[in-house]
KOLMARLO-436756 format. One line per 2 residues: their letters; for each residue x, y, z of N, C-alpha, C. Coordinates in nm, 3 decimals, padded with zeros to 5 digits. Last residue first. Layout:
N
a	X Y Z X Y Z X Y Z  ... .
//
This chain:
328
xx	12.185 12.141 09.860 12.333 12.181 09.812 12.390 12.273 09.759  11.915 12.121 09.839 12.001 12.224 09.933 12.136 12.236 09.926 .
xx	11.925 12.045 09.602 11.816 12.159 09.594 11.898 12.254 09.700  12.017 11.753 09.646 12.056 11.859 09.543 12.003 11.976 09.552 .
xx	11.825 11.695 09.864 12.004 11.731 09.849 12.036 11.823 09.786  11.585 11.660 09.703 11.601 11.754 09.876 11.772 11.743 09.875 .
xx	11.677 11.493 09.555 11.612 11.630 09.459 11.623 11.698 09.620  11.642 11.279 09.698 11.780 11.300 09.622 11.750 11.439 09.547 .
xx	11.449 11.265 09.828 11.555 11.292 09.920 11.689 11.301 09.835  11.273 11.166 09.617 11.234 11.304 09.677 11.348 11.357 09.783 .
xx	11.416 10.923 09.544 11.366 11.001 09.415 11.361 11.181 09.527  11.349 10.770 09.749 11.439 10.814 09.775 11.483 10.904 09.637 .
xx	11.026 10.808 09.809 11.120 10.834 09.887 11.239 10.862 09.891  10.969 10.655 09.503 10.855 10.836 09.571 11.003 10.870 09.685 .
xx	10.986 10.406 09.520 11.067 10.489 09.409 11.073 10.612 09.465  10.873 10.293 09.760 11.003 10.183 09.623 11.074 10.308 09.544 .
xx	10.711 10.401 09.848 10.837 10.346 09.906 10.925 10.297 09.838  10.560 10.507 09.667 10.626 10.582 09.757 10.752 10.522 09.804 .
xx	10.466 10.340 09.541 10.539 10.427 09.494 10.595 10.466 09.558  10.299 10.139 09.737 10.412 10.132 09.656 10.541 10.192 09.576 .
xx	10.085 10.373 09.766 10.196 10.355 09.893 10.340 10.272 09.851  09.961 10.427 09.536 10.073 10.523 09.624 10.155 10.433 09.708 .
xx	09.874 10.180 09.473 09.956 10.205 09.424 10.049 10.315 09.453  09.765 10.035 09.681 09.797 09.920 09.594 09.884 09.974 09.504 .
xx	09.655 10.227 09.844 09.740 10.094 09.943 09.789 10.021 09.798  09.504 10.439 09.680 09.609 10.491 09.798 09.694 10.354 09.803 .
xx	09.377 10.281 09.501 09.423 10.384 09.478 09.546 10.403 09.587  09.195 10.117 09.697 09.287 10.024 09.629 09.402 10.127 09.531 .
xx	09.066 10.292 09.882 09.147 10.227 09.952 09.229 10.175 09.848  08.883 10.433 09.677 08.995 10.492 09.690 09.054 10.452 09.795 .
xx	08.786 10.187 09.561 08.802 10.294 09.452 08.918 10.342 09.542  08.646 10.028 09.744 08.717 09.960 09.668 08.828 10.074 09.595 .
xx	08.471 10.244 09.835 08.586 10.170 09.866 08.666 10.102 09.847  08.248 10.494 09.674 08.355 10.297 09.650 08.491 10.286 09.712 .
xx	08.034 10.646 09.853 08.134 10.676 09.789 08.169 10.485 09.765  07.811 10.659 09.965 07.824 10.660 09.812 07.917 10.641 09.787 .
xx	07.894 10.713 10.286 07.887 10.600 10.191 07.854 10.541 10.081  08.044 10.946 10.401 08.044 10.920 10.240 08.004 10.769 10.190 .
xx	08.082 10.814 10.700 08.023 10.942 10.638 08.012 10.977 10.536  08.173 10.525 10.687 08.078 10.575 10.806 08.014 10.692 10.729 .
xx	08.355 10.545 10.504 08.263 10.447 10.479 08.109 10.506 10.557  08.527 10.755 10.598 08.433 10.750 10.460 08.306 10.697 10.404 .
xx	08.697 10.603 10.802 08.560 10.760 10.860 08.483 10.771 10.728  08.838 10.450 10.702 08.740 10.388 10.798 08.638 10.479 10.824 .
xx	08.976 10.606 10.513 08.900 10.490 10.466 08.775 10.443 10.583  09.127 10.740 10.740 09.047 10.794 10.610 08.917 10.718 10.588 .
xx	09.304 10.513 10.814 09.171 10.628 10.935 09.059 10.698 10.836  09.451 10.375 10.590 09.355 10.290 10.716 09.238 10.401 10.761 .
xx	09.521 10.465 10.434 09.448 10.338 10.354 09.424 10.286 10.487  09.600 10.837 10.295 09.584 10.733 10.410 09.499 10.624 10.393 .
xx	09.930 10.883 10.119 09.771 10.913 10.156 09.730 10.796 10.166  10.170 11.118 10.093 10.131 10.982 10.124 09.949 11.001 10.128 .
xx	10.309 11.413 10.059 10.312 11.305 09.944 10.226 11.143 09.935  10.330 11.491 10.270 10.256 11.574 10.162 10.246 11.494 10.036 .
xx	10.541 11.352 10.437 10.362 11.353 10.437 10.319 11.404 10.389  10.703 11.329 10.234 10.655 11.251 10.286 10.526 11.225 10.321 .
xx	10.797 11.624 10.329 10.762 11.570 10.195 10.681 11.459 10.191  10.888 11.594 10.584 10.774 11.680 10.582 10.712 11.684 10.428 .
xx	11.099 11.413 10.569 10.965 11.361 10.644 10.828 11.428 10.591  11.279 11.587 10.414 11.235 11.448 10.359 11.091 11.380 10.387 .
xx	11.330 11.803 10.616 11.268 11.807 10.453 11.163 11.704 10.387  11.471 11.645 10.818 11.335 11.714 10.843 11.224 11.733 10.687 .
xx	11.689 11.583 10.657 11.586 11.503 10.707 11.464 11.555 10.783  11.757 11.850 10.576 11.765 11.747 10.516 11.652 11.632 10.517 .
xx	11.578 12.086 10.784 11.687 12.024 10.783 11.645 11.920 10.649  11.441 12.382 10.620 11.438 12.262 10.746 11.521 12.199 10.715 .
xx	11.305 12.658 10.578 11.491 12.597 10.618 11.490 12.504 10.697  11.091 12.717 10.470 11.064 12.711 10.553 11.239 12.679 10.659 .
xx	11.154 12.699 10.169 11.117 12.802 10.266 11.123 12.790 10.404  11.197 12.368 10.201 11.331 12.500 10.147 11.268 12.644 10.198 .
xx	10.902 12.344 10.199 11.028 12.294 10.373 11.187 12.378 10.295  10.809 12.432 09.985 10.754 12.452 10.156 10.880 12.392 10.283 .
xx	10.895 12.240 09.862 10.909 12.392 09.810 10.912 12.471 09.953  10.845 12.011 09.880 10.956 12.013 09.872 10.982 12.174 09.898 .
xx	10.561 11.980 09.899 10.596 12.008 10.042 10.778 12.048 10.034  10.502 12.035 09.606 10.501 12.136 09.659 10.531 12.167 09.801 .
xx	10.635 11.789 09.532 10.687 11.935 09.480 10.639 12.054 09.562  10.455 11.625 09.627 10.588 11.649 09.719 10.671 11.756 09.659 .
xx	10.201 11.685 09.515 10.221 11.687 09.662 10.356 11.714 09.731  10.283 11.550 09.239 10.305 11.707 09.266 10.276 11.780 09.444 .
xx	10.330 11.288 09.348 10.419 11.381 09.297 10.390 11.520 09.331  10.073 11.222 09.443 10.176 11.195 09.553 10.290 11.336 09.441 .
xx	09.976 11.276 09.189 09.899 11.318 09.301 10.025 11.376 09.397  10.043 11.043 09.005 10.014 11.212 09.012 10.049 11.282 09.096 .
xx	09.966 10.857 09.098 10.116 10.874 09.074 10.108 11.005 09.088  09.663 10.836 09.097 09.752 10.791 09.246 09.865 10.791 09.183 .
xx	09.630 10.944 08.850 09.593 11.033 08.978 09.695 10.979 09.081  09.676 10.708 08.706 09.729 10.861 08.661 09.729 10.896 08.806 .
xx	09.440 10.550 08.811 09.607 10.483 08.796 09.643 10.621 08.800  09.239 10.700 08.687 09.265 10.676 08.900 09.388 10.640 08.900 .
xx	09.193 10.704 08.397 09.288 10.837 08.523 09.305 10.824 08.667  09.234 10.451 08.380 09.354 10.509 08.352 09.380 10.634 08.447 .
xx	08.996 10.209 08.508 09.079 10.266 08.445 09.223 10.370 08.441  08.883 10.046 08.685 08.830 10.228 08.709 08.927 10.319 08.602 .
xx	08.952 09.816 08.707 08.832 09.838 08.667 08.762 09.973 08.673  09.211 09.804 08.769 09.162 09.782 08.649 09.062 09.836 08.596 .
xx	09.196 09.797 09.080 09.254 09.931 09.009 09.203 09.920 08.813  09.207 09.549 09.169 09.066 09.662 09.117 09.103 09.772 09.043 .
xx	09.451 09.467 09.114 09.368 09.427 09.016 09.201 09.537 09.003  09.568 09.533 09.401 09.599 09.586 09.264 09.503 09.593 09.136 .
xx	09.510 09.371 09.602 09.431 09.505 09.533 09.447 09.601 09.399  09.658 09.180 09.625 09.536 09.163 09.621 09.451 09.259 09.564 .
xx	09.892 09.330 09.662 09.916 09.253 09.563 09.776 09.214 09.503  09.839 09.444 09.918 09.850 09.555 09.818 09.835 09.479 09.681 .
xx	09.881 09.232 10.097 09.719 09.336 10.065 09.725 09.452 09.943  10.113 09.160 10.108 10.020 09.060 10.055 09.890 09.142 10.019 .
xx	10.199 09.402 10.156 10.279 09.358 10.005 10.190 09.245 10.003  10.162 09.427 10.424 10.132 09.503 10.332 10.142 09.495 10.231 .
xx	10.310 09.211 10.516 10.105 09.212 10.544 10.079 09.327 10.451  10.551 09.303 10.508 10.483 09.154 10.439 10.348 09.172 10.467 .
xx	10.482 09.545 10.672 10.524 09.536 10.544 10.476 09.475 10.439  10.513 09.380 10.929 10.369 09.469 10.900 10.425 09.488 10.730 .
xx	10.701 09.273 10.893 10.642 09.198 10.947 10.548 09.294 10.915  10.910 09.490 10.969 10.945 09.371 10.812 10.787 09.322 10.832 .
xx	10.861 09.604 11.194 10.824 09.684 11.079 10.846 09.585 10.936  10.949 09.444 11.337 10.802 09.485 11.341 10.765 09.540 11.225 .
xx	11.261 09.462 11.287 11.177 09.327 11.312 10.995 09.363 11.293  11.272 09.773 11.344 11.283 09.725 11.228 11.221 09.574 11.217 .
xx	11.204 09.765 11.709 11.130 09.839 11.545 11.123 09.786 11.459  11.299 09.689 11.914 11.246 09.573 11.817 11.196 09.621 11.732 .
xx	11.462 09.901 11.968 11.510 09.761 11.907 11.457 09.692 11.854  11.262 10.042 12.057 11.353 10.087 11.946 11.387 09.998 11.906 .
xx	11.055 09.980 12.283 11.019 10.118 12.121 11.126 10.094 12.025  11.197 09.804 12.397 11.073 09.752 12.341 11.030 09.821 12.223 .
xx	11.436 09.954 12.490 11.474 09.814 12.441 11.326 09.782 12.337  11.323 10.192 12.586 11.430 10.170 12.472 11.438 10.046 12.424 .
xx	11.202 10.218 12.865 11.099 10.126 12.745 11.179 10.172 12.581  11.379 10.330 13.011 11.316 10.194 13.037 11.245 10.134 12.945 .
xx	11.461 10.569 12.874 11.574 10.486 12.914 11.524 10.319 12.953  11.264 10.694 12.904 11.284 10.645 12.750 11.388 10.489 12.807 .
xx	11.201 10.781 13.133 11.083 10.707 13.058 11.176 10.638 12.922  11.416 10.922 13.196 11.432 10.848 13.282 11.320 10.728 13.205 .
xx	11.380 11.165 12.991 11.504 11.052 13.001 11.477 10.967 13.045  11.001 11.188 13.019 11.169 11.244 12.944 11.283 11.117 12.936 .
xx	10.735 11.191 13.085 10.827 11.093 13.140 10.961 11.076 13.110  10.620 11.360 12.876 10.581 11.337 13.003 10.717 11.307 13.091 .
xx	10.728 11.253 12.578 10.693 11.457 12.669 10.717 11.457 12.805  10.568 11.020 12.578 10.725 11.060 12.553 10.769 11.195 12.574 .
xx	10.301 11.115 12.645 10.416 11.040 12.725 10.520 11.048 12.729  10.278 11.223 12.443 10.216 11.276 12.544 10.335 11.279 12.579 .
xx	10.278 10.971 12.198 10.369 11.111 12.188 10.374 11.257 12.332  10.082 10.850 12.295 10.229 10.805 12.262 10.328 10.936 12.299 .
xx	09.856 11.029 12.255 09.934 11.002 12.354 10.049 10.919 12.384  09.937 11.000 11.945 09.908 11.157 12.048 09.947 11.118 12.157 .
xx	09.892 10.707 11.893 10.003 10.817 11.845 10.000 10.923 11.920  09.665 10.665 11.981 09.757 10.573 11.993 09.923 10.709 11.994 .
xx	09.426 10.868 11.805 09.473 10.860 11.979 09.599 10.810 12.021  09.495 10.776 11.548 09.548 10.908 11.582 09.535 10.918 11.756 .
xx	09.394 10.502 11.550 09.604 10.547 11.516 09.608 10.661 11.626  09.164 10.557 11.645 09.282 10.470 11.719 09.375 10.448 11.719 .
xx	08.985 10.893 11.665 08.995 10.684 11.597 09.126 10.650 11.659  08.971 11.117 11.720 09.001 10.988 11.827 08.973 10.853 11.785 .
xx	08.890 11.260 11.537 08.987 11.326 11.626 09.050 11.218 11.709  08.724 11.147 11.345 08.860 11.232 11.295 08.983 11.205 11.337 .
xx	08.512 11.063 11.483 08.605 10.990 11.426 08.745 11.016 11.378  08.442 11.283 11.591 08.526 11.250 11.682 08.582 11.128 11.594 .
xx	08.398 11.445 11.395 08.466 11.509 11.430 08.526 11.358 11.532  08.172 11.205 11.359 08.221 11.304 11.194 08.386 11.300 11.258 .
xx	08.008 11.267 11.542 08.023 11.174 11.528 08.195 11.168 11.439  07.943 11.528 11.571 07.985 11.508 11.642 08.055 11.368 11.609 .
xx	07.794 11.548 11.291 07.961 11.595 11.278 07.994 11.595 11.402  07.620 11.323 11.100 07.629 11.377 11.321 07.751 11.433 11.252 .
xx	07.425 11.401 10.801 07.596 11.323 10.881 07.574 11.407 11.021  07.237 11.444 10.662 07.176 11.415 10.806 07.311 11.344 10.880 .
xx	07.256 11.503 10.424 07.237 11.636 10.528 07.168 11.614 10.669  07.335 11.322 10.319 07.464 11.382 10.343 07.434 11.523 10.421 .
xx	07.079 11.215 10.231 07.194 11.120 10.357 07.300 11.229 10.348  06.990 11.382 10.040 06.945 11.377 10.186 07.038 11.313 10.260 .
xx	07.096 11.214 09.806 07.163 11.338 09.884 07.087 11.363 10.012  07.050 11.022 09.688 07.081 11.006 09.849 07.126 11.154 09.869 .
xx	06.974 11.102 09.372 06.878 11.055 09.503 06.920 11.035 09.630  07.197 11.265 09.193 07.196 11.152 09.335 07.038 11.216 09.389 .
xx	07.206 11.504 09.126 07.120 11.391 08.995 07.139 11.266 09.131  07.354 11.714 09.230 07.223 11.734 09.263 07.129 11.604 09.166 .
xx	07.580 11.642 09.506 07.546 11.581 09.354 07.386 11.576 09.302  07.667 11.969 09.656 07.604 11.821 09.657 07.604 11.795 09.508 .
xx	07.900 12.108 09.750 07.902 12.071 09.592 07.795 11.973 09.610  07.910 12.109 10.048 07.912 12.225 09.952 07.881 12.225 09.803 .
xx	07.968 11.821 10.126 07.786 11.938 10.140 07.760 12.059 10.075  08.177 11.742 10.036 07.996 11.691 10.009 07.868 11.781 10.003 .
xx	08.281 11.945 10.152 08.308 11.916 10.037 08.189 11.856 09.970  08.267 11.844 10.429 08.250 11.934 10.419 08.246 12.013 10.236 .
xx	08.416 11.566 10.408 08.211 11.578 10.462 08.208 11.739 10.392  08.705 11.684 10.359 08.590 11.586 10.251 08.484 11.578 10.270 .
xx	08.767 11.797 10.554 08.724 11.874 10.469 08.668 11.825 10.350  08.772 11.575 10.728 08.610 11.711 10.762 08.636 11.782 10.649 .
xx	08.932 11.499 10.680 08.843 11.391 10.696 08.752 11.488 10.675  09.148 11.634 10.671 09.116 11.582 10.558 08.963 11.551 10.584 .
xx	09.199 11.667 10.947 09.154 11.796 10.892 09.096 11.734 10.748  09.381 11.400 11.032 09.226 11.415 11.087 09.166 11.524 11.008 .
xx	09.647 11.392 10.985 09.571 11.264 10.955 09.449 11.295 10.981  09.845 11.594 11.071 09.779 11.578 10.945 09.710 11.459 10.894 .
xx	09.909 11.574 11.363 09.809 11.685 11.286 09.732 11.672 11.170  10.064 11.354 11.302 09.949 11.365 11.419 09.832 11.439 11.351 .
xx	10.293 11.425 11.197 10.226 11.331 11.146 10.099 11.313 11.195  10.405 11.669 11.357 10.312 11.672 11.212 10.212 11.515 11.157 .
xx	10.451 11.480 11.543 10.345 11.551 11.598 10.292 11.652 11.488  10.685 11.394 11.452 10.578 11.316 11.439 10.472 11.378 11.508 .
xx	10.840 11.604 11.434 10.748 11.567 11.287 10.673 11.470 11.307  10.966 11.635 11.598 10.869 11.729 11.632 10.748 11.701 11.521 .
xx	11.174 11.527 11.624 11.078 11.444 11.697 10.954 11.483 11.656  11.409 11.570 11.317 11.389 11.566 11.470 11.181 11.508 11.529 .
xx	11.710 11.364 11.243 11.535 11.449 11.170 11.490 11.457 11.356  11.999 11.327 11.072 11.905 11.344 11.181 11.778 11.391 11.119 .
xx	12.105 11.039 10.858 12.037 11.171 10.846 11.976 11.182 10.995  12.189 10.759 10.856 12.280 10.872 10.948 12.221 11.012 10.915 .
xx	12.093 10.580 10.675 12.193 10.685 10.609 12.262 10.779 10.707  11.933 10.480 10.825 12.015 10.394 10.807 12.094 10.476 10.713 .
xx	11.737 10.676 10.958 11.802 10.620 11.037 11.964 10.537 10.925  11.647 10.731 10.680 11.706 10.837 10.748 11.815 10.776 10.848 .
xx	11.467 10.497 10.678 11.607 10.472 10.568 11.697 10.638 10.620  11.291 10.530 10.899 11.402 10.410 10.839 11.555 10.412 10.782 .
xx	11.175 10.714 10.792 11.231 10.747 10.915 11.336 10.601 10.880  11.039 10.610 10.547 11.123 10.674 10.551 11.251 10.703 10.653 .
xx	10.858 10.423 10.726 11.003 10.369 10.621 11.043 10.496 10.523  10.706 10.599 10.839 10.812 10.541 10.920 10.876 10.483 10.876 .
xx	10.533 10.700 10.661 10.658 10.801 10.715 10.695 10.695 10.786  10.372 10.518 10.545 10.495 10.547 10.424 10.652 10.653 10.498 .
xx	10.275 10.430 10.788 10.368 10.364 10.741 10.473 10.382 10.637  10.120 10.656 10.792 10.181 10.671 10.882 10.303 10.564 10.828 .
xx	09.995 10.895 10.509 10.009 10.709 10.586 10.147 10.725 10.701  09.746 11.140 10.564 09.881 11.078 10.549 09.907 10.943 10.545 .
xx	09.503 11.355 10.367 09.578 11.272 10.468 09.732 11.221 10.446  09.448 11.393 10.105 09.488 11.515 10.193 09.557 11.466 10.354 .
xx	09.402 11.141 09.967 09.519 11.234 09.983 09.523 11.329 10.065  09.083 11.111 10.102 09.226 11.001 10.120 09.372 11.052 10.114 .
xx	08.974 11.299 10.052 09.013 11.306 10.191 09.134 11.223 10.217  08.976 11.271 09.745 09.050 11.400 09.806 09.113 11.362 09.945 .
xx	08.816 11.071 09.781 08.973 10.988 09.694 09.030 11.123 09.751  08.584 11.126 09.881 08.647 11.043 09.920 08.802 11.032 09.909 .
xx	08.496 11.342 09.669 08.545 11.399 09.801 08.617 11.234 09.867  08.463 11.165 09.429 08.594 11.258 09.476 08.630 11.317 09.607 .
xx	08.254 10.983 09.534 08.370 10.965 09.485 08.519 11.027 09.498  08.085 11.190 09.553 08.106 11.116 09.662 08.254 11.074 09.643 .
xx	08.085 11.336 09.287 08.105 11.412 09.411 08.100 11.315 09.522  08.227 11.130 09.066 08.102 11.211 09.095 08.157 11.253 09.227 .
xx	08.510 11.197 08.812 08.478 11.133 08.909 08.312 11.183 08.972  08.651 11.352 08.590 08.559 11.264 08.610 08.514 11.179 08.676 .
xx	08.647 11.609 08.748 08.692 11.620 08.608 08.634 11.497 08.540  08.672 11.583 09.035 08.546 11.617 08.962 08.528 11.623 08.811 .
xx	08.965 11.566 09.049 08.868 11.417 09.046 08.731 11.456 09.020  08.987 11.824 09.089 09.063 11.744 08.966 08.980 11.617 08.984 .
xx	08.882 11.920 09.350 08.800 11.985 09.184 08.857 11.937 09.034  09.010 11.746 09.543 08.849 11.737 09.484 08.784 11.799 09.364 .
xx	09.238 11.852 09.529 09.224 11.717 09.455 09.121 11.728 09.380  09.180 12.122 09.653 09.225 12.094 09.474 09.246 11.955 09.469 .
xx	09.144 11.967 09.916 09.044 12.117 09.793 09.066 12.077 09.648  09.339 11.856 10.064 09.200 11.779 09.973 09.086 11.880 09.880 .
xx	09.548 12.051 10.005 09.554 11.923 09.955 09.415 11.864 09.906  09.428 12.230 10.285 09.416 12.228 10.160 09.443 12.101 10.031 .
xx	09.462 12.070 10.475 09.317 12.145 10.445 09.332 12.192 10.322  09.723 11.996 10.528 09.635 11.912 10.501 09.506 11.985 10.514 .
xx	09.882 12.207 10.492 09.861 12.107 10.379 09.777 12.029 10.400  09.826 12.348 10.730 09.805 12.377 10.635 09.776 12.294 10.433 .
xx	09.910 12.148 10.890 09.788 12.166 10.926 09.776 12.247 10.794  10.195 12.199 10.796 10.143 12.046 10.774 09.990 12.095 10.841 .
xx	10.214 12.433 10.890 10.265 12.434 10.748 10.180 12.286 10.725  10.253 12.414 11.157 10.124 12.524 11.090 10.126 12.518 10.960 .
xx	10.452 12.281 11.196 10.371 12.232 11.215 10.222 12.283 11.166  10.679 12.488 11.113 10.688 12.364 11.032 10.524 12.282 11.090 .
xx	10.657 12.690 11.298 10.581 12.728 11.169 10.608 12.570 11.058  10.749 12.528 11.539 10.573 12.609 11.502 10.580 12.614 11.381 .
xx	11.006 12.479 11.433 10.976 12.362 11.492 10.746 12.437 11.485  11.108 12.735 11.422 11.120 12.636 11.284 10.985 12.552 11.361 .
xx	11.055 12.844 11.665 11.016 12.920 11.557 11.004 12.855 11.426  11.117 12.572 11.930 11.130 12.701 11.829 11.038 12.767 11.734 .
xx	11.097 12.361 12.190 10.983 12.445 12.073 11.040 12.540 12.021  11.314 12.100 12.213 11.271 12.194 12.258 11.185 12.282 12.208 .
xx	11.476 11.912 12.176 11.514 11.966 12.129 11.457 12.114 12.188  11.381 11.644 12.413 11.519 11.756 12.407 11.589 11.829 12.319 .
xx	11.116 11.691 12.337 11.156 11.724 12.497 11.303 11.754 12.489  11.088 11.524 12.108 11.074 11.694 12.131 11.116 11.731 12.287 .
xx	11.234 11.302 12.191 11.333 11.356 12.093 11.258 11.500 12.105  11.005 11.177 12.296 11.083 11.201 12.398 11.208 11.326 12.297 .
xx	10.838 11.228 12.131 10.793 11.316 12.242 10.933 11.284 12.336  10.903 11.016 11.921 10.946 11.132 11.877 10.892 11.215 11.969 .
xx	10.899 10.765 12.086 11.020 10.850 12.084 11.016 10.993 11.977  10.651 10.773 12.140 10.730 10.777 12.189 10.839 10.799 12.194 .
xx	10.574 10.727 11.849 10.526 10.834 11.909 10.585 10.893 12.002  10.665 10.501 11.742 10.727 10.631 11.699 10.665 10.732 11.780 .
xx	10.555 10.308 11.924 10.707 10.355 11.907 10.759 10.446 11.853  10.267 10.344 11.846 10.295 10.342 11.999 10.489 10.391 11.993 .
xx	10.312 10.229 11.573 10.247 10.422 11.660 10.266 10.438 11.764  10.394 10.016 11.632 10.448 10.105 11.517 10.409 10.216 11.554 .
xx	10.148 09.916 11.761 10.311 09.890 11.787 10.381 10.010 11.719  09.979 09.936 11.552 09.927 09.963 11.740 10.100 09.964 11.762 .
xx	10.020 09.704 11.337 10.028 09.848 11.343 10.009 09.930 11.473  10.080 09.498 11.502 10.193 09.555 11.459 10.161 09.686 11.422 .
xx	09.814 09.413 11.537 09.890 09.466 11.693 10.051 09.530 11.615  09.714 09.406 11.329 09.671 09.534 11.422 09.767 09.529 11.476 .
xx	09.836 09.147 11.228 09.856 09.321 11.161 09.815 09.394 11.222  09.729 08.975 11.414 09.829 09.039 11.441 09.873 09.150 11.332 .
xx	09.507 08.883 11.488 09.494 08.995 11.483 09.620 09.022 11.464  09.579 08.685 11.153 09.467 08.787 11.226 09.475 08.726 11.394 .
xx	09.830 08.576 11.062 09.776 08.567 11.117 09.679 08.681 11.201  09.956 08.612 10.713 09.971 08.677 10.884 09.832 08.669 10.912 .
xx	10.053 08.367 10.480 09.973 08.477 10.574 09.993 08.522 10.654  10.104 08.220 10.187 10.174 08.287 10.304 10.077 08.401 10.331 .
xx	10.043 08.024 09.969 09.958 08.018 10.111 10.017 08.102 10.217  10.146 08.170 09.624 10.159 08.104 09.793 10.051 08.119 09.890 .
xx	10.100 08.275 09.409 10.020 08.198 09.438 10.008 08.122 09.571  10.269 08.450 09.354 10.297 08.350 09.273 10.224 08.206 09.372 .
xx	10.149 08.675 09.423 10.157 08.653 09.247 10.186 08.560 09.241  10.155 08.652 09.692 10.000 08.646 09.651 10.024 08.611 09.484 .
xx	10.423 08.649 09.696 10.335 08.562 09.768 10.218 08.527 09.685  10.500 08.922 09.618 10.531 08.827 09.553 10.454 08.665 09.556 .
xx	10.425 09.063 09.816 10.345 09.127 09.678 10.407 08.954 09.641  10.622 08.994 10.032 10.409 08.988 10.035 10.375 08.979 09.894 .
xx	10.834 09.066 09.923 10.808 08.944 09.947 10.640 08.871 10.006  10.807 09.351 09.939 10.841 09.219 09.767 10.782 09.149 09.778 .
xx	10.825 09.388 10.178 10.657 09.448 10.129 10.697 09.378 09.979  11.084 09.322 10.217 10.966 09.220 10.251 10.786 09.264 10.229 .
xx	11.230 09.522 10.118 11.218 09.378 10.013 11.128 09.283 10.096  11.171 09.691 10.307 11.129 09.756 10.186 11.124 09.582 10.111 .
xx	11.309 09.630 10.574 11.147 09.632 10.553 11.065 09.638 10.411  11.555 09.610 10.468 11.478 09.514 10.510 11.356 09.511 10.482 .
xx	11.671 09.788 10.152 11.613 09.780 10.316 11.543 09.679 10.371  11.672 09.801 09.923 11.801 09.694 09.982 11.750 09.682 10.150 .
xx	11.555 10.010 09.866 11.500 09.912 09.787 11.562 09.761 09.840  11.720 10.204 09.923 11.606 10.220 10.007 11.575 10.065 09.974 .
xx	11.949 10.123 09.779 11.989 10.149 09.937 11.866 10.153 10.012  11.850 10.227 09.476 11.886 10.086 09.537 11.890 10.066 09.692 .
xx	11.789 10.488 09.566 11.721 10.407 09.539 11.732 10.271 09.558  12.127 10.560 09.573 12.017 10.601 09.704 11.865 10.525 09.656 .
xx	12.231 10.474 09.361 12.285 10.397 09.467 12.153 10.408 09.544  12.138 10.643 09.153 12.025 10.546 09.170 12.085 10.460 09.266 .
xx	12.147 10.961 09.165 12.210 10.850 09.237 12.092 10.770 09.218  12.087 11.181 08.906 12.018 11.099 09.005 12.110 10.987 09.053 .
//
């Protein structure tokens, strides 16, 4: 194991200022970000990768890799939340688990763009087409967790009636058009739409000011993650277990799936990535609405306090040093 390539992620701007949040809140500082502005950085962050990864598919173009790598991430994400859900039934109740499933079977968009990061800052290409995996795989979770509810009800719950009166118009369009996943799609339209001549004018705003945006949503993430840590206490050992778990054997198996599949290095990495992350904003927001047995506390402070830490500190460059060696 190069632990240079760990250190090198860990040396990243964005990466020592999700420290410098976590550190804040431990050592008791008054350091904040000002509401609304973590939205508008996250709204920013989707708006820029979207864009340029529709302008980057426009000049690579649709292949045979480029389909079956996207039918592969619609694939992980319907399945992923299956077999969570029958390992968190081990001891979790059926609201519970279908929740903490939908949460993994999803993605975080932030754990893939500090990857895309550290790709950028090693000189790995990766191409555009993965952020239109990232697209795909944030919404199928959501329905296969309602859908999970209804198949296994919890027949000792008194609310089970509430789970046979969910709108799945409602359900579906939270899925399909909450406000990352719109933001991002047509981000990504556009950057399709409007090719060279579109990129060439809004380069300075999507690209340059990335990394600056991205330190800055980070620190909002390292102050919220630091805060949440502590629930994690109160659910004990196997939710800790699970959110390391989880992400791991997720990326063993997207690792496996992108060597079949012959994707590039950095294509590999991304498409690990999202088999490995799970989601603490779109998830969480459609759960509450359609699983509200379920504890939020439980599987927002699971995903944001300890996957997403992992991921970035250790999970990322741990999974791009086993994607070398594997293709070497």
């Amino acid at each position: 194991m190069e632990f240079s390539l760990i250190l090198s992620n860990i040396l990243n701007p964005p990466v020592l200022f999700f420290f410098v949040g976590m550190a804040a809140i431990w050592l008791k500082s008054d350091l904040e970000i000002p509401q609304p502005l973590p939205k508008m950085f996250s709204l920013y962050l989707l708006f820029a990768i979207g864009i340029k990864g529709g302008h980057e598919i426009l000049e690579s173009g649709l292949n045979l890799e480029i389909i079956l790598t996207l039918l592969a991430a619609i694939c992980m994400a319907c399945i992923v939340p299956i077999y969570s859900f029958f390992i968190l039934r081990l001891k979790l109740d059926v609201y519970n688990s279908a929740a903490i499933a939908a949460t993994y079977g999803s993605i975080s968009a932030v754990t893939f763009i500090t990857a895309s990061a550290l790709l950028t800052k090693l000189e790995l290409n990766y191409g555009g087409h993965m952020v239109a995996a990232l697209a795909l795989m944030e919404s199928p979770a959501i329905v296969i967790g309602i859908f999970l509810v209804r198949m296994f009800p919890d027949r000792q719950a008194s609310k089970t009636k509430n789970v046979e009166q969910i709108s799945w118009v409602k359900v579906l369009q939270e899925a399909c058009l909450n406000g990352s996943v719109f933001l991002l799609v047509s981000s990504l339209i556009i950057g399709l739409i409007t090719g060279d001549s579109g990129w060439v004018k809004i380069k300075i705003f999507a690209d340059e000011l990335f990394y600056g945006i991205l330190c800055f949503f980070l620190l909002d993430m390292g102050l919220i993650a630091a805060r949440r840590i502590n629930d994690l206490k109160i659910f004990g050992s196997f939710a800790i277990g699970f959110s390391i778990g989880m992400p791991v054997l997720n990326a063993i198996i997207g690792i496996g799936l992108a060597k079949l599949l012959g994707l590039s290095v950095g294509n590999a990495l991304l498409f690990t990535v999202l088999c490995a992350s799970a989601s603490y904003i779109a998830v969480p927001a459609a759960m509450r609405m359609s699983i509200p047995e379920a504890n939020p506390s439980l599987y927002i402070s699971m995903a944001l306090a300890l996957t997403f830490p992992f991921n970035i500190i250790i999970g990322i460059p741990v999974y791009l040093q086993i994607i070398k060696q594997i293709w070497n």
